[in-house]
N, C-alpha and C positions, 0 to 999 in steps of 0.2 A: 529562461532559466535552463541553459545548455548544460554539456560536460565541461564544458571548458571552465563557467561560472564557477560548479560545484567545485572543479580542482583548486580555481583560484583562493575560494573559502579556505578549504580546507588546507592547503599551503600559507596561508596566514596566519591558522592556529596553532601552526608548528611552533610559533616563537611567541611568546609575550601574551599567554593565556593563563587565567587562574582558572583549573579545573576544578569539577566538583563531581563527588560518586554517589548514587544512589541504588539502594537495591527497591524491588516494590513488587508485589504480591494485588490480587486481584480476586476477585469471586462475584459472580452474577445471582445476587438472591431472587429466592421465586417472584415472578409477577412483576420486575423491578429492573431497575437501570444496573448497568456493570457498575459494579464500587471499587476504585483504584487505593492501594495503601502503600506510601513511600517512606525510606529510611534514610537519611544522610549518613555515610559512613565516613567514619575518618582512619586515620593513617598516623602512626608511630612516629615517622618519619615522612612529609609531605612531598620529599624531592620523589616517593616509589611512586605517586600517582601524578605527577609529572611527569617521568619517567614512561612507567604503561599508557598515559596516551601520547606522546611523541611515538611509542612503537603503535600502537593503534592507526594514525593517521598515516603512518609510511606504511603498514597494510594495508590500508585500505585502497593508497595509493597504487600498490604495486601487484595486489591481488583482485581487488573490487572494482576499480576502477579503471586502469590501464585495459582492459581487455573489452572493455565497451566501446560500442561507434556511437551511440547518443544517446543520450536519453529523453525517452515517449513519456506520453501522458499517460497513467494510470486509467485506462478504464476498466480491467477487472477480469480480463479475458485473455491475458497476455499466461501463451503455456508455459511461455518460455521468459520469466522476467528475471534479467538482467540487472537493470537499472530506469525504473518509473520514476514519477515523479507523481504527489496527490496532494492537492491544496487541503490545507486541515480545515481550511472553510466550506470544504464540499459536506454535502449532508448526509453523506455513508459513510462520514468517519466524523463530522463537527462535535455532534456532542460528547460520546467515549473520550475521544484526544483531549476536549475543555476539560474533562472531569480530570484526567490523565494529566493534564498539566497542572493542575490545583492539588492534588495529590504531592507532584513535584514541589510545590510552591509552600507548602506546609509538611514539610517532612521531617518527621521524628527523629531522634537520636537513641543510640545506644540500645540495648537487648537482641542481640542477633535472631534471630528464626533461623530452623530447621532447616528452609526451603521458599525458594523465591520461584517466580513469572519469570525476573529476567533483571537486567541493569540497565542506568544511565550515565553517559557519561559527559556532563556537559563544562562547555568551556566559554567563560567570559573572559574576552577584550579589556587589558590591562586600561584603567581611564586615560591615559595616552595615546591609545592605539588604538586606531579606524578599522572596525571586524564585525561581521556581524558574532552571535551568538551561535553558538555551533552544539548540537544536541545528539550524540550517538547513542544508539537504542540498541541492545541485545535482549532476544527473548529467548531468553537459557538460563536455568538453576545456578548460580556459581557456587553454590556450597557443595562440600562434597567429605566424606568420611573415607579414610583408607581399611573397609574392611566391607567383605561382599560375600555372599555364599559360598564364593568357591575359592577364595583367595583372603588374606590378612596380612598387613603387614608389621614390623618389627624397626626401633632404631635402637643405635648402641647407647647402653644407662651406663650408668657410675659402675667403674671396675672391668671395663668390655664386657658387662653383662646386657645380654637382651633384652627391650623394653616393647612392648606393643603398643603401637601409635593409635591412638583416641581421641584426637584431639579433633577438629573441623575442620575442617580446610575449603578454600576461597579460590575458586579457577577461572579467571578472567580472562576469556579469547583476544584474540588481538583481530578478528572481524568483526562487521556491524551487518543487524539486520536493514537497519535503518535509520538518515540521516535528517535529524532536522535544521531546516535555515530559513528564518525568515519564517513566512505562512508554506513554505512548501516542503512535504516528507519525499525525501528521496527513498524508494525501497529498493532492495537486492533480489529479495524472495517475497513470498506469499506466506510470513510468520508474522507480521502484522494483524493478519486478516482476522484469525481466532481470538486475537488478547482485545478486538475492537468491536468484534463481533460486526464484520464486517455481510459474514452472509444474511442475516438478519435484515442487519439495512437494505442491503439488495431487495428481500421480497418487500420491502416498503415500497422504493424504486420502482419494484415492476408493477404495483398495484396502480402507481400514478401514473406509469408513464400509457398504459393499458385506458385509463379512462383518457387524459391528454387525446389518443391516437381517436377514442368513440368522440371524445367531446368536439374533436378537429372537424367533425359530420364527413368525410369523404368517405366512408363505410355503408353498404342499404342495409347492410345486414347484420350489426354490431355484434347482436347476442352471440349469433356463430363464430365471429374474429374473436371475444374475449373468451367463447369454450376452449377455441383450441391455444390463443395466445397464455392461457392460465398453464399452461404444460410447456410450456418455452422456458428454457434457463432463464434464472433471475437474471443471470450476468448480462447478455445479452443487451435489455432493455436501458445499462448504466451508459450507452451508447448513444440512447435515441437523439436525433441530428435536428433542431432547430430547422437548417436549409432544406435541405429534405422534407421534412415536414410541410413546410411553408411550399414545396412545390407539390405533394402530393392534395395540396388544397386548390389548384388551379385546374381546369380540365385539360390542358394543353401539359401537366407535368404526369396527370394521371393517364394519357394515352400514352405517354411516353414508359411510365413506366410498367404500364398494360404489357407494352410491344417487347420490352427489355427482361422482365419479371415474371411475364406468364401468370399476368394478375389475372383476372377475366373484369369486365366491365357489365352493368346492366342496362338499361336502354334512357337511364336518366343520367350515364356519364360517373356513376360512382363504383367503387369496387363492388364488387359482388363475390364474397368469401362460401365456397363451399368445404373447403376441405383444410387438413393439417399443412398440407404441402403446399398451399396456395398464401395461408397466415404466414409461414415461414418465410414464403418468398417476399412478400411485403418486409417483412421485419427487419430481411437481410437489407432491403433498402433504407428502409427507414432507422436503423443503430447502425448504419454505417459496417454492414459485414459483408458486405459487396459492392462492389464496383467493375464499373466498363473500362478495357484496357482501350486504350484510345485510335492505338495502331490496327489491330485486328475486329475492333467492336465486341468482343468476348467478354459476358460477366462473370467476374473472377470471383472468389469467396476466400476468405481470409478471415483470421481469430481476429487479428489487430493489424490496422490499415491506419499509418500517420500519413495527414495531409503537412504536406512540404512548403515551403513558400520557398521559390526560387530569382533571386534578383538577376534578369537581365541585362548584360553590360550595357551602354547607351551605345 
């Protein structure tokens, strides 16, 4: 699922879509799962939400997406996200997104609120036309009143006399926070993250991935690696590497990363964790937040490291 994909999608939905609008509000009761609440909205006239997403999709073209070189996998660490990508079937976002899409799937009509989380804007594939399903996500209020503490404003009534405007008004960006297709959310920013209660999950994540790392047995000294690994960002552990792993369980990957990591070893071949700085250095190996440059042998450290696959010509 490249840039190139996501353009192609989204260049298909320019023509021969029927859109549909949703506003939805949310609130996390005590003790209890996020509860998603959505609203179908309609239109006076059906050609204006046509309309606003045709301008929608050429922004996003021409502001969100033209200025990316590719787009990476979501794993949670990225300072600087541009354009991720995050399977809704991952389990830092599975459940919230199911409920979030059932919400969508049963949504009300009629009675505006005050105040929304945010909008949707999704677009189904006329039954002629080969597309997938195209789901744009904004996490912003679109209501909005023209009058504020420090300002009010006035339209012209009957007679050119003054009238004060009260009425509610409706402000629909022409960006997206985030795009769904298929099982995969493409994100721009880190405004997903709070309406899914993304950091939460994370300390799920790090509690499993913390036992995984003791239950793998290449540690003598667990209790000390889970002291100081408890004080490590959650984010960090949404990394942890299969391969990696699978080689810090051989004694021939554990000298290796002794010699590269500044693990220390003890005299039966396992790590032997004394300190903060010594957990860290494992960790950066094991979630993938470090690597050896190939040319010099220097291990480099990085937020977010994409492995590449490169085809060589024959």
């Amino acid at each position: 699922m490249n840039k190139a994909y996501l353009e192609t999608c989204l260049s298909m939905a320019a023509n021969n879509y029927i859109w549909s609008l949703y506003f939805f509000n949310s609130h996390k009761p005590r003790n209890s799962s996020r509860v998603y609440e959505s609203q179908k909205i309609r239109f006076t006239n059906n050609a204006h939400l046509v309309s606003y997403a045709e301008q929608v999709l050429s922004a996003i073209e021409a502001y969100q997406l033209s200025p990316v070189s590719q787009v990476e996998k979501y794993n949670g660490y990225n300072t600087k996200c541009s354009c991720d990508r995050l399977n809704i079937e991952d389990e830092i976002i599975q459940a919230n997104f199911t409920s979030f899409r059932d919400s969508l799937a049963h949504a009300v009509e009629g009675n505006l609120k005050a105040s929304y989380r945010g909008y949707v804007l999704e677009g189904q594939p006329h039954p002629n036309v080969t597309g997938q399903t195209i789901t744009l996500v904004k996490f912003a209020n679109p209501t909005t009143r023209l009058k504020g503490k420090k300002s009010t404003y006035f339209k012209k009534g009957e007679d050119d006399l003054l009238d004060e405007i009260t009425e509610q008004f409706f402000k629909m960006y022409l960006t997206v926070d985030c795009i769904l297709i298929e099982n995969n959310l493409y994100v721009f920013n880190h405004a997903f993250e709070k309406i899914f209660d993304i950091e939460q999950t994370f300390s799920k994540v790090k509690s499993e991935a913390i036992k995984s790392i003791v239950d793998a047995g290449f540690i003598s000294n667990p209790d000390i690696f889970v002291e100081h690994a408890q004080s490590t960002h959650s984010r960090t552990f949404a990394t942890l590497d299969d391969e990696r792993m699978q080689r810090a369980m051989t004694p021939d990957g554990r000298n290796k990363i002794s010699e590269d990591y500044k693990v220390p070893l003890c005299t039966n071949g396992l790590f032997e964790i004394s300190t903060a700085e010594e957990t860290k250095h494992l960790l950066m190996h094991l979630c993938y937040k470090a690597f050896k440059e190939a040319e010099t042998n220097t291990i480099l450290e990085a937020s977010n490291v994409a492995k590449l696959t490169i085809e060589v010509p024959a």
